[in-house]
N, C-alpha and C positions, 0 to 999 in steps of 0.2 A: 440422645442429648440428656444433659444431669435433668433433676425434679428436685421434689421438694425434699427429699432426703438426703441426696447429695447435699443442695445448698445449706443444709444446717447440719452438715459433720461439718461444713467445713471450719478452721481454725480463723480465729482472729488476722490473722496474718494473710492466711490464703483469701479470705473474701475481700481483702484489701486490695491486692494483687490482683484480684476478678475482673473480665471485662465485658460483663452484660451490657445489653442494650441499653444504653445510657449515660454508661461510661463513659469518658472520654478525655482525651490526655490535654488539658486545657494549658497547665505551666509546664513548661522545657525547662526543667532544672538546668544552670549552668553549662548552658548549651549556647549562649551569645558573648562573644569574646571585646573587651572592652578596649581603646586601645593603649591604655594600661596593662591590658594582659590580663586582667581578672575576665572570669567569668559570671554570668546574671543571668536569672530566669528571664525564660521568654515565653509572652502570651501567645499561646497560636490559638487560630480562628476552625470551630468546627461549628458545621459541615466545612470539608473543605471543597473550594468551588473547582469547578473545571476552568478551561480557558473561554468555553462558550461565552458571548456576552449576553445570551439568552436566561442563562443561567442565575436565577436570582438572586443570588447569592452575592455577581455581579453588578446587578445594577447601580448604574450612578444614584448617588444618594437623592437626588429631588425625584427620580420616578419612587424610589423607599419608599417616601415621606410622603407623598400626593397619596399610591398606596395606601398607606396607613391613616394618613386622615380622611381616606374615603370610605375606608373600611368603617371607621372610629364613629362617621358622620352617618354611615347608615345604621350603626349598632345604638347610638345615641337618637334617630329620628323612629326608631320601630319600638323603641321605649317610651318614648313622647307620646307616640302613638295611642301605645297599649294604657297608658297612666292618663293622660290628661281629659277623659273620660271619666272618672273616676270621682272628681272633687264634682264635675258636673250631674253624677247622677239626680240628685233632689230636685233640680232645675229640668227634670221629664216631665212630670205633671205641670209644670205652670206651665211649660212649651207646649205637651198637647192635652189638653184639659179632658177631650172626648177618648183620651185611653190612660187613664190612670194607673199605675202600677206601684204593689208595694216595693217598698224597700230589699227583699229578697229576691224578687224576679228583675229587679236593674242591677244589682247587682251579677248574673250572669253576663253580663257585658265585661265583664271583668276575667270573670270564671270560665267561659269558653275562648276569651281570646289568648290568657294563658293557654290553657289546652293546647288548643292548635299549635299555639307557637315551640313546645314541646313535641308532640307530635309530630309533626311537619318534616322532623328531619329522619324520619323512618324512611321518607323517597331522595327529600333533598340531598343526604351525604353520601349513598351510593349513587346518586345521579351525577353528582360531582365527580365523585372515585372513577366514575366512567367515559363523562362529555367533559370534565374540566369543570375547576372550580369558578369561574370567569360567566360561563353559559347560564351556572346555576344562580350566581349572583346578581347576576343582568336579568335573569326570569323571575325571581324569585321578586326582588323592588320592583320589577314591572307590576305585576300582581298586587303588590301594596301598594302603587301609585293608583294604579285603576281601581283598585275596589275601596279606596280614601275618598277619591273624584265623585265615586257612585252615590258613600254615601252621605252626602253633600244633598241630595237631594230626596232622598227616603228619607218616611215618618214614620213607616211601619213597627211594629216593635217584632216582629219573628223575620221581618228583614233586614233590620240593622241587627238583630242577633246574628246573620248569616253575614252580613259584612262585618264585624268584629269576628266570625270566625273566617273569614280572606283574608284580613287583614295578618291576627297571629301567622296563618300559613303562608305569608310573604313575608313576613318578621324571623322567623323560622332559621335561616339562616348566617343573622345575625351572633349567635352562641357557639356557632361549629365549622361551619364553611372558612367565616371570617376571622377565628382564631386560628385556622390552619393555612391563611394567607399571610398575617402575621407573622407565626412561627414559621413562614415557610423563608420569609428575608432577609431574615434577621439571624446572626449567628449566634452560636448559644449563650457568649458572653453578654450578648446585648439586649436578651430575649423577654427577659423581667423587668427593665425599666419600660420598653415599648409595652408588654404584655401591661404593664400597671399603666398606661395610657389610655390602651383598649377600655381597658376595662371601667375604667372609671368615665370616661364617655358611656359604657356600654348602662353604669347603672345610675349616672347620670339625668340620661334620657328620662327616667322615670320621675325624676325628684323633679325637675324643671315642668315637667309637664303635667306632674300634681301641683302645683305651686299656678300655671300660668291658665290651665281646664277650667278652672273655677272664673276667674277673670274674663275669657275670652267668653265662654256661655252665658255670662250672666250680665253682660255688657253688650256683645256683638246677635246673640242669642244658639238655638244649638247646632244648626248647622255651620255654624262660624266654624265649630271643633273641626269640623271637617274639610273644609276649604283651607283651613289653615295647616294643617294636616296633608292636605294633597299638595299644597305648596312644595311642603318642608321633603316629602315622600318623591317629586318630581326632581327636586333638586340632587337625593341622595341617587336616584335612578340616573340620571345623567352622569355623578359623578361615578359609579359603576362601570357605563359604557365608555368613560371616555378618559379613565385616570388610573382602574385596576387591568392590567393582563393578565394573561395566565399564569401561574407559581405551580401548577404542576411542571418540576421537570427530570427527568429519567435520569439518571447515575448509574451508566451501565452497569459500569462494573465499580466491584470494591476498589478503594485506596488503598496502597499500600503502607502499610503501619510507619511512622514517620520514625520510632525508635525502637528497642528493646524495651523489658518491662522489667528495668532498673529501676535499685532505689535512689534517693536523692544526693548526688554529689555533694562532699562534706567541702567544707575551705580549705583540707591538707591533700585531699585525692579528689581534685575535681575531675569531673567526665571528660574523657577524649573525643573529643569532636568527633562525628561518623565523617564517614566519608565522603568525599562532596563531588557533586553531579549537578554540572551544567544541565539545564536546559537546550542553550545554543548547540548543544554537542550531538544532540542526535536528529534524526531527520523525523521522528512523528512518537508522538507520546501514545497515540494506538497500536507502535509497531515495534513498541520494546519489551523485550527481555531479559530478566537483569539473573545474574549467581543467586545458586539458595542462600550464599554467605550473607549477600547486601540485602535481602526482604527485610530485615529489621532495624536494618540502618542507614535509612538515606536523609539527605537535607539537602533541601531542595532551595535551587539557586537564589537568593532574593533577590538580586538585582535582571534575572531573566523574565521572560512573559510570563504571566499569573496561570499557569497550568500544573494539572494534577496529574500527578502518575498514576495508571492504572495497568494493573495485569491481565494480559489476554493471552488466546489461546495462540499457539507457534502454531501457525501453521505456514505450510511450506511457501508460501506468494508471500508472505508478510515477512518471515523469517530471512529470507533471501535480500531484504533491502537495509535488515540492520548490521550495521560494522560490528565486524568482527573484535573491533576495542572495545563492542559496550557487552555481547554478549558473553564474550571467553577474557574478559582480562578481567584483572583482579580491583586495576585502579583505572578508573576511566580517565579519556585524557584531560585534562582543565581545559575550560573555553578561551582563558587566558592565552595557552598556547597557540589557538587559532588564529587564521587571520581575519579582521574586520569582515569581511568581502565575502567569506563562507560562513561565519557566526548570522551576518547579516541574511543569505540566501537562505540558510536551514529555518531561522525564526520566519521566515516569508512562511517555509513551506508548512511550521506547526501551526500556524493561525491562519490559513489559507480554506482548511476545509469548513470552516464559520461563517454561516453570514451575517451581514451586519446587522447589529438588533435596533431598527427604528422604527420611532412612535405609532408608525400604520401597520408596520410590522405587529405590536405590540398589540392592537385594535381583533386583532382576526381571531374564530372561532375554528371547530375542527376537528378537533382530539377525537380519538375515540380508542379505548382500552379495553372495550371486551369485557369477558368472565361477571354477565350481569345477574347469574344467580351467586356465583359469590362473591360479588360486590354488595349484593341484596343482605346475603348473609354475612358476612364480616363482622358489623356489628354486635351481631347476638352472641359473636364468636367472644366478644372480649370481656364476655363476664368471666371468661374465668384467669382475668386480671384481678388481684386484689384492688389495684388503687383504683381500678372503674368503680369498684363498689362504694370506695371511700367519697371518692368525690360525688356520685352522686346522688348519698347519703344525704352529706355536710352541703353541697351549694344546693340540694334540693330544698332541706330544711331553711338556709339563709332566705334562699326567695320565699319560699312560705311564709315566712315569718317576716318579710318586711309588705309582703303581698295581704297578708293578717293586717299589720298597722296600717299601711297601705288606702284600705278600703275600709277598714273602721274608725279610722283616726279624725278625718274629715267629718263622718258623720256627727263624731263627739263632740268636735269643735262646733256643728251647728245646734246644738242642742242646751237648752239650762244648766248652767250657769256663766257658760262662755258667749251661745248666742253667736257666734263671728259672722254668720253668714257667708255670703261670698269668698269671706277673707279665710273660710277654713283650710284652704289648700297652703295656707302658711304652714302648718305642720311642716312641710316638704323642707324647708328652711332649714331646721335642725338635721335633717338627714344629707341634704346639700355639704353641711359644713364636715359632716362628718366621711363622706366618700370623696373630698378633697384632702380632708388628714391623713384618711387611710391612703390616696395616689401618693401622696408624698412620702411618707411611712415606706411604700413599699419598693418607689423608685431610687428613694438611698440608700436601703437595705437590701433587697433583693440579690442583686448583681456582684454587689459590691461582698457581701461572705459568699457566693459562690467563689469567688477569684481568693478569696482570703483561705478558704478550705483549701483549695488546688494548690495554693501554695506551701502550706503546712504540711500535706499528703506528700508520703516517701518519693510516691509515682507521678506525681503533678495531674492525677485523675478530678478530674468535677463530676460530683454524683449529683444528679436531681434529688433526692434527699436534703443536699447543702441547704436549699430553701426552705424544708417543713416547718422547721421549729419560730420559727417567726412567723408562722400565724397563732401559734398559741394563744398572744395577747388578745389579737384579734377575736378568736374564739370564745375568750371568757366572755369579754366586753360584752358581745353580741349576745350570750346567753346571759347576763345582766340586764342587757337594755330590755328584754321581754316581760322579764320581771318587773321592773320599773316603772312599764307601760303597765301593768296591770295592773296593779298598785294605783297607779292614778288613775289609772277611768274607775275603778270601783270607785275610789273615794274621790269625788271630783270637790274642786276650792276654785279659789279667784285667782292662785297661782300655781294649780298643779297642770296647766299645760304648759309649764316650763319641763316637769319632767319629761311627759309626753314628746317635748321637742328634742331632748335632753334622751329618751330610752330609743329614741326614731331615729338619733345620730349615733348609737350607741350600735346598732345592727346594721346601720349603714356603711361606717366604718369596715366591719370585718367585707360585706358584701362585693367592698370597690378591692379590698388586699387576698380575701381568698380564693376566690377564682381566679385571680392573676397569678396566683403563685402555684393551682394547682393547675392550670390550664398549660403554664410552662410544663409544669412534672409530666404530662402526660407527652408533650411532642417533646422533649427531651426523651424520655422512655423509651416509645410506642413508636418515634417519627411516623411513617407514613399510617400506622394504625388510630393515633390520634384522631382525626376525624370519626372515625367508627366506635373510639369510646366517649366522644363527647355526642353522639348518637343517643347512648345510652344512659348518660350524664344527662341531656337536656330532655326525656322521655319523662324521666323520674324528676327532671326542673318544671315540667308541666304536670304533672300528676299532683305533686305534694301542694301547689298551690293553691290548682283547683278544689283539691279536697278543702284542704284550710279556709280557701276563700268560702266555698258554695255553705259549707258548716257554720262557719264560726258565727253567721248573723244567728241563726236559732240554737247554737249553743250557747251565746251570749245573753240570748234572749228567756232560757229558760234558768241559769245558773250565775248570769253576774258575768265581771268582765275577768276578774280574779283567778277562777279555774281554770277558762279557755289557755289563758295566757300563760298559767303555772304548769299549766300541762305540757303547755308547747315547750317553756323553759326547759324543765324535764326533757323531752325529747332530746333538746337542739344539746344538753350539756353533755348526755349520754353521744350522742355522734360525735361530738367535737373530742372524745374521747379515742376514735378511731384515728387519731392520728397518732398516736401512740405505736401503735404494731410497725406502722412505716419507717418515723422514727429510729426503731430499737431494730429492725432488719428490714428495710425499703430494699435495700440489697440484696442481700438473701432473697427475697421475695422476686425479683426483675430476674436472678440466677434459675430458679426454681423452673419460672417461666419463661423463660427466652428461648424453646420451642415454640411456640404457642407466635412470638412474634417474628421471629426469621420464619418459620414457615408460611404467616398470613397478610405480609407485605401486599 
């Protein structure tokens, strides 16, 4: 298969005509007939779904949606979780006066539950890859609800360190399980405004529950955190068991390419319709055949049953049942010519071998897929993916850096000249405002230039690429806001926690639009590999924090708040740089590598 020297001889024109994993033919140039007689692009839906109603692809749109906000609701409660702790640490000692602790040892309440929650999916995604992502999600909130409940009633300080680290590894697959049930429902047109939903619930979670931590500890006291916590934890675990099914589902075989890899029909020589093939016309979409001539040209009936054609092997029992019109003639016959009564009997018999996909149906557990040492190893397989490395580089740094203000911003606000007390989880405010600009931001742009690119494009292809460039903004912003903050906590006044509020929405912002945008690039890309680079992606989201977090109290402590933060600026401006290579050949790059992902499916 090509590398990486094929893909960069190739010419302008040939990597345009490419069709790496993640290509995909989104507009039908002048392929729908008006009945003026013109012809109009037409939007087609990838994946394309089978006829299964199992098929999620398929689903009625309220199981979508329940789906998705239960996903949304558990990514949004394991945030809550992890943060609303955080505004509470000061309020330890007045809670237990007989074990006093400084400010850097409460602080690992912070720093190992990030951990974990990075961590975590070294077992949880190939456990998924293997038992279904449904098992892993229902065990996974188990775990966070019972180790919330627990601790609810420990005072210990090295056993609530040990339930802040149950907790992360129940949280765990909130980042990667639950973006690849997402990505698994949603077609690719639609995949960026849902993905910017996720997501903004996902970093959400943390803003609301820095904002409400402070309040409920210092009012209810501190086991409150936790009772309330086990609430919110118990609610998203029911909604697991009883609202997501399973989104693994098998696609035997390849589709058949829906056209040639023509360029765009002009207004003087529009495209010749391909030739058109009933559905109704044959007795089973498993047992057809078709001419070398027709592989590149079929269109497939819209007014027939919602089924995909696939190519399988001839073999002689399956062969022997298909008519001799579909596998040796040139033009199969129209359904039109049929009669009622036979169109009618054959669609019995293509949707015959499904069963009906209902809500208890949906309920059940089961799967199992085998190959557990390389489902173990899959993920370490996909460093030698560029964009694994890109993203997470860049969302490793963003949660760093909002994990940094995070956990020293509140303290600031309790200290001379601000004094807030209680009220320092107000920080969160400005970050709140700012991960709702960014969902918006990213739910009317997203989608909306992929479909714009596909149209412009010779071939009607959508590249994942189409989205990179529109985090830029986001990127700078966020490497601003770092600065900003640092800038005011060295030099604190009577009104520089506005900047503070102001640098907190400034990183927040990119936080809710870049993972969303690169979370699609990668199950656009990667499809079923997905999972296993955001493996690798959330390893490096809990490493960077933890460092930033556990450090930055005594490197603030010896040098000011100025350098920690200049420093990190530097960092985060240097990786937001890495979008650039993607950019200028994301292409190329998927061409190079698309060994690497047909063979690790």
């Amino acid at each position: 298969m090509p590398g990486w020297k094929y893909a960069f001889s190739l010419s302008r024109e040939e990597t345009k005509a490419a069709t790496p994993p993640g290509t995909v033919r989104l507009i039908e140039h002048a392929t729908t007939q008006q009945p003026n007689g013109k012809y109009v692009d037409r939007v087609a839906k990838y994946p394309v779904p089978t006829s299964d109603p199992a098929d999620p692809l398929n689903w009625e749109p309220w199981r979508k949606m329940s789906c998705l906000g239960s996903v949304s609701l558990y990514a949004f409660v394991c945030n809550f979780i992890s943060a609303s702790i955080t505004p509470a640490l000061p309020i330890w000692n007045l809670s237990f006066p007989h074990d006093p602790r400084p400010f850097d040892d409460l602080i690992r309440f912070v720093a190992l539950n990030v951990l974990l929650l990075g961590l975590g999916n070294i077992f949880w995604v190939p456990l998924a890859n293997i038992f279904g992502r449904r098992p892993s999600l229902v065990f996974s909130s188990l775990i966070l609800f019972v180790a919330t409940a627990c601790g609810a009633f420990i005072s210990d300080f090295n056993r609530v360190l040990a339930i802040r680290a149950l907790q992360g590894l129940g949280s765990s697959v909130s980042e990667t399980v639950c973006v690849t049930i997402v990505g698994g429902i949603f077609f690719v047109d639609e995949r960026g405004t849902k993905m910017a939903f996720f997501t903004a619930s996902l970093a959400s979670g943390s803003v609301v529950g820095g904002i409400c931590g402070g309040y409920i500890a210092a009012r209810l006291g501190w086991f409150a955190i936790f009772k309330i916590n086990a609430a919110l934890s118990g609610t998203a675990f029911l909604c697991a068991v009883f609202l997501v099914p399973e989104t693994i589902y098998e696609r035997d075989s390849p589709c058949l390419p829906m056209q040639r890899n023509l360029p765009r029909a002009s207004r003087y020589f529009p495209r010749t319709p391909a030739p058109y093939l009933s559905l109704a016309s044959l007795p089973s979409t498993m047992q057809m055949t078709l001419p070398s001539r027709f592989l590149g040209s079929i269109t497939i009936d819209p007014v027939g049953p919602s089924l995909t054609w696939y190519q399988t092997s001839s073999s002689s029992d399956l062969s022997s049942s298909v008519p001799s019109s579909v596998s040796s003639s040139a033009s199969p016959t129209p359904a039109r010519r049929q009669s009622k009564r036979a169109r009618s009997s054959r669609a019995t018999v293509l949707t015959a071998r499904y069963r009906k996909y209902t809500y208890l149906r949906s309920l059940t557990f089961g799967m199992y897929r085998g190959k557990v040492v390389h489902q173990f190893a899959k993920p370490w397989k996909t460093l030698r993916l560029p964009a694994t490395w890109v993203v997470m580089l860049q969302y490793g740094g963003l949660v760093g850096s909002a994990a940094a203000i995070s956990s020293i911003g509140p303290h600031i606000l309790s200290l001379p000249p601000y004094e807030w007390g209680q009220n320092s989880g107000l920080l969160f405010v400005g970050a709140l405002v700012g991960i709702i600009c960014g969902a918006v931001y990213t739910s009317f742009l997203a989608d909306q230039r992929l479909k714009q690119l596909a149209k412009k494009q010779d071939y009607g292809f959508a590249e994942p690429e189409s989205r990179i460039p529109i985090m830029l903004p986001s990127l700078a912003i966020a490497t601003g806001g770092l600065l900003v903050f640092g800038f005011c906590a060295q030099y604190p006044g009577p009104y520089e926690w506005i900047g503070l509020e102001f640098a907190y929405g400034m990183v927040a912002f990119a936080l809710t639009q870049v993972p969303s945008i690169w979370f699609s690039y990668l199950i656009d890309s990667y499809a079923q590999l997905a999972s296993d680079c955001f493996v690798m992606v959330c390893i490096l989201r809990g490493i960077i924090p933890f460092a930033w977090t556990f450090f930055v109290g005594q490197w603030i402590e010896n040098d000011g708040y100025l350098i920690p933060f200049g420093s990190f600026t530097v960092i985060m401006g240097v990786l937001s740089l890495l979008i650039v290579p993607l950019i200028w050949a994301g292409k190329r790059m998927r061409v190079a590598t698309a060994r690497y992902v047909v063979g690790n499916q």
